[in-house]
N, C-alpha and C positions, 0 to 999 in steps of 0.2 A: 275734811276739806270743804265739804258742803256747808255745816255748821260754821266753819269760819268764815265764809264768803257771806253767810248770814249775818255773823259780828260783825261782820267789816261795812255792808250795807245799811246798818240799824247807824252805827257811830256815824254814817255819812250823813245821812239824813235827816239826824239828830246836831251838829254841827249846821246842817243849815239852817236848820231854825234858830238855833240860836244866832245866826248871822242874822235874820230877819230880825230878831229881835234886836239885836244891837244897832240895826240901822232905825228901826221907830224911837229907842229909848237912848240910846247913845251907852249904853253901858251894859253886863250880861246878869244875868239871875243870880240871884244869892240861892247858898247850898241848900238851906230848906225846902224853897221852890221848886227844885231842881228834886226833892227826895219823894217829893209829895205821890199821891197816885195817878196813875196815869191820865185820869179822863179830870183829874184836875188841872195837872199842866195843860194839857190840850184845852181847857176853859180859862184858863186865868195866865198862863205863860207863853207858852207856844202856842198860840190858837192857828187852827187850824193842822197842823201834824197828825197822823196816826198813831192812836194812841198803845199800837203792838210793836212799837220801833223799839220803846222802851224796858222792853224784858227781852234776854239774852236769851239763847235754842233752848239749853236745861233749864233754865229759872221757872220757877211755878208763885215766885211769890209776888208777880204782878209787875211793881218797879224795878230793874234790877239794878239801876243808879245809887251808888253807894252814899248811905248817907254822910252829910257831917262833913262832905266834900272830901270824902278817905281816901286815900290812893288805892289802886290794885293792887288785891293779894292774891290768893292762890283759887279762886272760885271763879266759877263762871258769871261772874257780874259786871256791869261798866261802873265807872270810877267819871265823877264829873270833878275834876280838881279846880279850884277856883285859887287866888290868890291868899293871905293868909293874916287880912285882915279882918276886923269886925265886923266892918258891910258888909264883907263876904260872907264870911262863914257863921255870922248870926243876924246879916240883917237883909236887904232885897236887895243888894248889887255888886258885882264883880267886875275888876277892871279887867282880868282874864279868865280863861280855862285852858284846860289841859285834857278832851277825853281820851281812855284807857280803857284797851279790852287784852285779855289774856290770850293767846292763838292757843287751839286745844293740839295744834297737830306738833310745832315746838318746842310750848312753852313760853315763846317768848312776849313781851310787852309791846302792845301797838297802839301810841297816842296822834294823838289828832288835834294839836293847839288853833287856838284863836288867831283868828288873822289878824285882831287889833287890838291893840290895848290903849286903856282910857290913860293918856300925856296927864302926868300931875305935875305942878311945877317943883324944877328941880330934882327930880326922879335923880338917882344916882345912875349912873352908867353899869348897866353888869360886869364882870371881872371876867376874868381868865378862867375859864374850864381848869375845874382842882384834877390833881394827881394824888392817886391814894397806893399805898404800900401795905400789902399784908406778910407777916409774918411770926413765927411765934416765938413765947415768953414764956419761961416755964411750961406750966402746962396749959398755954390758952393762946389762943391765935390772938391779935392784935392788929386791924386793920389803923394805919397815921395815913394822915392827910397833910399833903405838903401847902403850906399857910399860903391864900394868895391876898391881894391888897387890893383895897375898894379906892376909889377917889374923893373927895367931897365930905372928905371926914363921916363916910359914911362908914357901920360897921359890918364885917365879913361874916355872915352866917353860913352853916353846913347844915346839910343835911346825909344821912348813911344809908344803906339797902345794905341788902346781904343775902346768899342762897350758899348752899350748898351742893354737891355735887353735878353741878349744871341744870337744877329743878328748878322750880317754881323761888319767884323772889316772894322776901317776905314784907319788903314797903320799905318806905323811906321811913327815916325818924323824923321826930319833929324838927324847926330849924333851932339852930342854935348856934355858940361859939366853940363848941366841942370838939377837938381834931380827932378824936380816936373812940373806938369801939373793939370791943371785945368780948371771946365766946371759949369756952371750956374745948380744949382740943379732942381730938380721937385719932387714934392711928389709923391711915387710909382714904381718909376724907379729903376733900377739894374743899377749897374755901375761896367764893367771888366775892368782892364788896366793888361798890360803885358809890361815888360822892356827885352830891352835887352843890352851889356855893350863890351867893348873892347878897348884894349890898344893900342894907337896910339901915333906913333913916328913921321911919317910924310905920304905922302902921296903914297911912296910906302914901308913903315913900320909900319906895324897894324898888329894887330893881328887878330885872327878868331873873328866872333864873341860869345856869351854866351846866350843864352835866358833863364829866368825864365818863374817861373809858374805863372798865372792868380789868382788876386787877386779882389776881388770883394765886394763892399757896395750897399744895398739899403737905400734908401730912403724913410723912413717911408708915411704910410699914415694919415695925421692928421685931415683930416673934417670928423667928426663920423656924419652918417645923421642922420634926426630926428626920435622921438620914432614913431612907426607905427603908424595909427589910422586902428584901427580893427572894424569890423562891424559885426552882426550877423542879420541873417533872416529863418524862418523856412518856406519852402515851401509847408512842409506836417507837419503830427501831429509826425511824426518818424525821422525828418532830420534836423540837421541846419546847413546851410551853413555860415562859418566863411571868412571872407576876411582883407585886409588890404593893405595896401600903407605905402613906405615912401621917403622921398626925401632926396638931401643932397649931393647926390655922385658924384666926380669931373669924367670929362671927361676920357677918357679911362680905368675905373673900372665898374665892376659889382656889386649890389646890393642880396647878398643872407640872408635869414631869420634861426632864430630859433624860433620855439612856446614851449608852454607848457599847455598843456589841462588837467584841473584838474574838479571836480566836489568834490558836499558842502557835499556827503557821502564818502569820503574816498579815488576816483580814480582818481589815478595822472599820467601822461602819462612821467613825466620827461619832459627835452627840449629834444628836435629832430628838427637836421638840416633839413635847405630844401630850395631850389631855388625859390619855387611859392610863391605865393600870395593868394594863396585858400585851404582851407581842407572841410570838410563832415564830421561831426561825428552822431554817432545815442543819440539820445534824448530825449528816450521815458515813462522815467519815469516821472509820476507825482509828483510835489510838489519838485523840485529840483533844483539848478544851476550846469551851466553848464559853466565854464570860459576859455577863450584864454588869454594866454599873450604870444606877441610878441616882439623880439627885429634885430634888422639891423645890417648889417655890411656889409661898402665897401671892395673890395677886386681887385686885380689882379692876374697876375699869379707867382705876386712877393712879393709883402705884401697886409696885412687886419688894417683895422683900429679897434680901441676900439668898444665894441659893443654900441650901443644905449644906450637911457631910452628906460624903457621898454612900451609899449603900451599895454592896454586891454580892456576886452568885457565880459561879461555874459549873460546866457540864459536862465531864469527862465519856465521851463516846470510848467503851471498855470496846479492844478488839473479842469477837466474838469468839466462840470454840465448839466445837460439835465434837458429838462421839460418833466414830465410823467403824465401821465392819464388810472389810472387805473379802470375798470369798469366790475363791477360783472354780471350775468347773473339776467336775470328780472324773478320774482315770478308769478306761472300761477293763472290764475281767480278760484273764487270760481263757484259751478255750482247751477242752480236751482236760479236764483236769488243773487247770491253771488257777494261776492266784488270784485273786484280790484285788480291782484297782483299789489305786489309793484315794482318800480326797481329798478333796481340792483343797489348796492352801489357803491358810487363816488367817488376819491383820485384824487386830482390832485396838485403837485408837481410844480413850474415853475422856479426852481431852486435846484436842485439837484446835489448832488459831487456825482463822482464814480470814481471806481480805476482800474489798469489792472486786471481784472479777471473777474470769467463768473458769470450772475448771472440768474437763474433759473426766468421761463415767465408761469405761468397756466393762464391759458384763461378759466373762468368759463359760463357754458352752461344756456340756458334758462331752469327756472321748468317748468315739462308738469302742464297741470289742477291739480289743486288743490294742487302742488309741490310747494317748495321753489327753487328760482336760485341758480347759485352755485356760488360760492366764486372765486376770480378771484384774484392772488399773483406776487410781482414783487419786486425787491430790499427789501425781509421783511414787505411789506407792503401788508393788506392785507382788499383789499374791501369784503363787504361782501354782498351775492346771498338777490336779491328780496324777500319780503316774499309774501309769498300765499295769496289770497283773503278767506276770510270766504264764506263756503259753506251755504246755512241760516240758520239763527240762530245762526253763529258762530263768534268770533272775530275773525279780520283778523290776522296773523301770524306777529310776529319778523321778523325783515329781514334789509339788507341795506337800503330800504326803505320801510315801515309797509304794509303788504297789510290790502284792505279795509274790514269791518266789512261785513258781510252779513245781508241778510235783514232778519226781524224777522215778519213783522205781523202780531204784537199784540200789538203793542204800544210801545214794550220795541226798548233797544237800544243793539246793539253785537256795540262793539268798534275797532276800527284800529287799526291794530297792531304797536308793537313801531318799532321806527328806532333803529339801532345800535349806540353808538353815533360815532364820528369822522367822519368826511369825507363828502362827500354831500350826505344826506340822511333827508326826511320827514317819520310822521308818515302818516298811512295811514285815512283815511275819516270811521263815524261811518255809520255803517247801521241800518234800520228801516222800517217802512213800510211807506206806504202813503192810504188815504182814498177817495175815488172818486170813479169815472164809469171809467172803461177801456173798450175802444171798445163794449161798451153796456151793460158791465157788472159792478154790484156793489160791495163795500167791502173793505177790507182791505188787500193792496199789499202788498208783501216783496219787498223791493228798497235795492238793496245791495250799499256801500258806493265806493267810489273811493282809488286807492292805493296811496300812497303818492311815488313824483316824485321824481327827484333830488334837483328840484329847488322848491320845494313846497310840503308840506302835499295835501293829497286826500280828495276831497268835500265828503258832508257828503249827505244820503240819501234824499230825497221828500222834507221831512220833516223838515229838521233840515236845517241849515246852517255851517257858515267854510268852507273851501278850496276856489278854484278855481269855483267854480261853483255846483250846484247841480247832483251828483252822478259821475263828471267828475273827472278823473285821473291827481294828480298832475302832473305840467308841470317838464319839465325836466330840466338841463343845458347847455348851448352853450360855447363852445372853438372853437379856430382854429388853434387846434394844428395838425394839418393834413392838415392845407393848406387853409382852407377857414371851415366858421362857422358852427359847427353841434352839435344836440342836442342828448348828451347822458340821459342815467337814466329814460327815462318818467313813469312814473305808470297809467294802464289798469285804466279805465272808469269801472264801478259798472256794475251789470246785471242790467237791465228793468224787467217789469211785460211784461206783451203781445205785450204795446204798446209803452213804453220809455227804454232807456237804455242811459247810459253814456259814454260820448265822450272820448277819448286818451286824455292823456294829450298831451297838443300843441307839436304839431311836434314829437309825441314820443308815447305812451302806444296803444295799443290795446285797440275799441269801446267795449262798454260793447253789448251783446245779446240783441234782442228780439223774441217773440212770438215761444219759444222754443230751440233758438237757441244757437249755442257756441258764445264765445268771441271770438274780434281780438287780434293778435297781432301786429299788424300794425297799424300808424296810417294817416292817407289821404292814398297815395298811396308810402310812403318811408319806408324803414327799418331804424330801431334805437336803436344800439345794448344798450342793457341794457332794454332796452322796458318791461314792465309788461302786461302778457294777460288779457285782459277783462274778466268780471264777464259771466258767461252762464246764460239765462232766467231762465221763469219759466218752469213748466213740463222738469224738468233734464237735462235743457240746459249745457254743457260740459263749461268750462272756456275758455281760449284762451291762448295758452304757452306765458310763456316769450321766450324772443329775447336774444343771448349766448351774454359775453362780450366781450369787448375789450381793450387790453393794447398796447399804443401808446407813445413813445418816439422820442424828438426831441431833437437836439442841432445843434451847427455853425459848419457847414465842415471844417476838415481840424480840429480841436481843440483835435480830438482823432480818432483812426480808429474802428470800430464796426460791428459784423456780424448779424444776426438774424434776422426772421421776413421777411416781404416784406416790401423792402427799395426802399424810391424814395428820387428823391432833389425836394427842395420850394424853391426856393429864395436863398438864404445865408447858407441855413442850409440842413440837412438829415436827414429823418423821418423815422423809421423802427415802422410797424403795424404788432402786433401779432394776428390773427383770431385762433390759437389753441395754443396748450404747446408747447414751444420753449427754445431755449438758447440765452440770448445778451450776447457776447462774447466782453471785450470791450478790446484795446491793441494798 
């Protein structure tokens, strides 16, 4: 702006000298005088002026008055245009001028004519401001100039300009009778031309000249690029990132997009414009699509081509599925010789759908002596508590897995309680007595029977056969759905008389009592939730509680998001362990 207000003041100043000049001479300087150097006009033309009026803000080359009296073209220079006669433009006088500065902030042309022109007799009268038409021919724009009529049998001469895309013009042509010009087209391009016209008699009878107004064509664009290709990816279980590409578009245009994001329930986002390549939407429900379509268009800052085909993608949100394992609390021993609880019942799941929403986690505790486990509940499904070992002479209790029979002797039999059906559950082992010497002594013992496991009914008393072993607690079952293999459910080993008692089932139930004593619930030296307490001896040996349960859920990370429980990562997937009542929260 500064620099222009400099052009603008240098052209004013320069204008007035030559008003002075016209008023001592009667006439204005020929184009030579006018090109000369500066501190010669100001001696021999314009005397008195300063002679730095003369050179435009950039110019370095002293005069910046265009010789030869040229019009303005695209540089930072003034343009002294005089009329387009002989005296003018080759010899010391001009009946007019025209000056010309370019605005640097624009572009556009800023003249400053003479307030008077030298009366020749007979001058013809100027014409009608020409109208021009551009338009194209084949492959070439073509600006026509609609013909206008001089008076005085004088003839109509033209003059042409021309720019492109709203830049810098390139100058008038010389005058002539010519209606039309023309330029080799391009797709995209803007094309201005401006005419201007006047009536010429001879070379020192013409008239003024007449300029019209700027008429202008583009040039379509016609390579529509190809349809997008769109890609989708979800980085988490909540997000999918849509992308896409397209090609196609010729040099000096840009590539801008429309999408439209719809989904298979009802939500439709419309097209919306957009310049990227990328969006984000959320995802999160199950069992859904989720679809982009995209389409392209080249563009300038002057035309757009047709849009694409359209390009697209979907995103089927899979409903998720976990493996569960749900395990009830283990059934405590019977006392005095008694059986076995059983353990706790078993569910286990390895393919499971679930949906956004919470679902309620009881975690069921081990029975104390001579108690049933308690019931342990997860997605509706619901294992069911250990049953209790028979106290002697009793059958052992219902349960997720039966506790064992107590012992009776007298020959007879107390039987193992039943399992519940479904799920991993035995029944439990009968109890009985046995006949021999115990540590010195003779007679008939009570042998309480074993609880039945997860993976097995419970051995039966001394006496008898079935199960796993004689008075020993069915074994249990092994998963590794926590990460590495462990065995839930075991069911408690039978009470002993003085001197035997019945082992845990393998890796799980509580040793049965001897020589007075309670049952475990343990068995070697590890905890096994779901475990059954062993059987108590004789002389009023107490039982051995069950072990509380536990419900355990797995699935692949990243498939859904989930709260609840104590959560770790394994590998590929995330495991959340509930050891009491809880909420999985899944979303």
């Amino acid at each position: 702006d500064t620099r222009d207000s400099q052009r603008a003041s240098k052209i004013t100043l320069i204008a007035e000298a030559l008003e002075k000049y016209y008023d001592k001479n009667g006439e204005y300087p020929g184009c030579s005088a006018m090109s000369a150097d500066p501190n010669t006009i100001v001696a021999n033309t314009l005397k008195g002026a300063d002679p730095t009026i003369f050179t435009s803000p950039s110019d370095t080359s002293g005069n910046s008055i265009l010789a030869n009296c040229a019009d303005i073209g695209s540089t930072d220079k003034f343009a002294y245009v005089g009329d387009s006669s002989a005296s003018c433009q080759t010899g010391a006088a001009c009946t007019q001028y025209s000056l010309k500065y370019l605005k640097e902030g624009d572009k556009s042309v800023v003249a400053t004519d003479s307030r008077r022109t030298v009366n020749i007799a007979g001058a013809p009268v100027a014409p009608p401001a020409p109208t021009i038409a551009v338009a194209p021919s084949g492959g070439n724009i073509v600006a026509t100039i609609t013909p206008v009529v001089c008076a005085n049998g004088a003839t109509t001469q033209y003059s042409i300009n021309s720019r492109t895309n709203d830049g810098n013009w390139n100058g008038y042509t010389s005058w002539s009778t010519a209606l039309t010009a023309n330029q080799a087209g391009s797709d995209g391009i803007k094309y201005g031309y401006t005419a201007r016209a006047r009536c010429y008699v001879s070379g020192f009878s013409y008239s003024a000249s007449v300029s019209g107004v700027e008429a202008t064509y583009v040039q379509p664009l016609t390579a529509v690029p190809s349809a997008p290709v769109v890609a989708a990816t979800s980085p988490n279980y909540y997000t999918t990132n849509y992308t896409w590409s397209s090609t196609g578009c010729p040099s000096g245009t840009s590539t801008r997009y429309q999408y439209h994001y719809f989904t298979d329930y009802g939500f439709d986002f419309g097209w919306v414009a957009t310049p990227g390549t990328n969006i984000s939407f959320t995802t999160t429900t199950f069992s859904h699509t989720y679809s982009l379509e995209v389409k392209a268009q080249c563009y300038n800052s002057f035309a757009a081509t047709a849009w694409s085909a359209i390009g697209s993608t979907g995103y089927y949100r899979a409903t998720p599925t976990i493996q569960l394992l749900i395990v009830a609390g283990g059934g405590g021993g019977g006392y005095d010789n008694g059986g076995g609880g059983g353990g706790g019942g078993l569910i286990y799941n390895s393919s499971l759908s679930v949906a956004n929403t919470s679902y309620p986690i009881t975690v069921g505790g081990g029975g104390g002596p001579q108690s049933n486990g308690n019931n342990s509940t997860a997605f509706g499904l619901t294992a069911i508590g250990g049953g209790k070992g028979g106290n002697a002479g009793q059958n052992g209790a219902t349960g997720g897995s039966g506790g064992g029979g107590g012992g009776t002797g007298t020959g007879n039999t107390a039987y193992g309680g039943a399992n519940q059906p479904g799920g991993y559950a035995n029944t439990g082992g009968r109890g009985g007595n046995r006949n021999g010497t115990s540590c010195g002594d003779s007679g008939t013992y009570y042998t309480g029977g074993g609880g039945g496991g997860a993976g097995d009914r419970g051995g039966d008393a001394w006496s008898g056969g079935g199960g796993p072993g004689v008075m020993q607690g069915g074994v249990g079952s092994t998963f590794s759905i926590s990460g590495g293999n462990q065995t839930y459910g075991a069911g408690g080993g039978g009470g002993g008389d003085d001197c035997y008692w019945g082992l845990g089932g393998s890796v799980g139930g509580g040793n049965g009592a001897a020589a007075g004593s309670s049952g475990h619930v343990t068995g070697s030296s590890a905890t096994y939730y779901g475990a059954g307490g062993g059987g108590g001896s004789g002389n009023l040996g107490q039982g051995g509680s069950g072990y509380q349960g536990i419900v355990i859920i797995r699935y692949t990370t990243g498939t859904m998001g989930a709260t609840g429980g104590s959560i770790s990562i394994v590998g590929s997937d995330t495991v959340h362990t509930f050891y009491g009542n809880d909420t999985f929260q899944v979303y």
